[in-house]
C-alpha angles and dihedrals in degrees: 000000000000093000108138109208096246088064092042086058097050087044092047113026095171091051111128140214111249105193080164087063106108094232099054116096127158096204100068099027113268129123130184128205115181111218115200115243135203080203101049144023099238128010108193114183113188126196130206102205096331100311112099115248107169146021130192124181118186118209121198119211090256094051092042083060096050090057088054096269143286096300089055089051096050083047093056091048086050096060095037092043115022125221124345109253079209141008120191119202112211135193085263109016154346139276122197128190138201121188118194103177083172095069098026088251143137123174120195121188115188123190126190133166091272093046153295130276122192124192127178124184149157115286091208101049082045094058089048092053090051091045091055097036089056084053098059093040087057094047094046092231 
């Protein structure tokens, strides 16, 4: 995930800023733009001072049969992934995980009646956030 904002930029010039994203938020450093997709519903990119730390992309079931269903998807993130380290079945759905301390990564794909959403993102740059969240949150700024 080593994309700097700057080249994210270059590479998608109609992203947009999304201050509404959950996971923006001015006051510890992270910014979210959301970039429109052929391949998925929502494509949200967040930053942590200018370097990408997280992407989540959401799939509809519509969109999850256009791609050749759910089953070709989890293959995809198979092959790209390996196997889960866990997999956690819910009353309505699934969550799978993938850890990759190697490469300061974790991957989580959930997957409920209504879609899927799958978000991958640097374990470092996360801890940092939470780090810095759990500041603000102390000091009551």
């Amino acid at each position: 995930m080593s994309s700097r904002l700057g080249d994210f930029q270059r590479r998608y010039p109609s992203a947009i800023i999304s201050p509404e994203s959950p996971d923006s938020d001015a006051t510890v450093g992270v910014k979210s733009y959301d970039v429109m997709t052929t391949k998925a519903d929502t494509a949200t990119y967040s930053f942590y001072h200018d370097e990408l730390y997280q992407i989540q992309v959401v799939y509809f079931s519509g969109t999850i049969e256009k791609l050749g269903g759910l089953d070709a998807i989890t293959d995809k993130l198979l092959e790209t992934f390996g196997s889960a380290n866990n997999v956690e079945k819910l009353k309505e759905g699934t969550i799978v995980t993938w850890l990759k301390p190697t490469t300061r990564r974790r991957a989580q794909f959930v997957v409920v009646p209504m879609g899927a959403r799958l978000t991958v993102l640097d374990t470092v740059i996360e801890s940092e956030v939470r780090k810095r969240r759990a500041q603000q949150t102390n000091t009551g700024f």
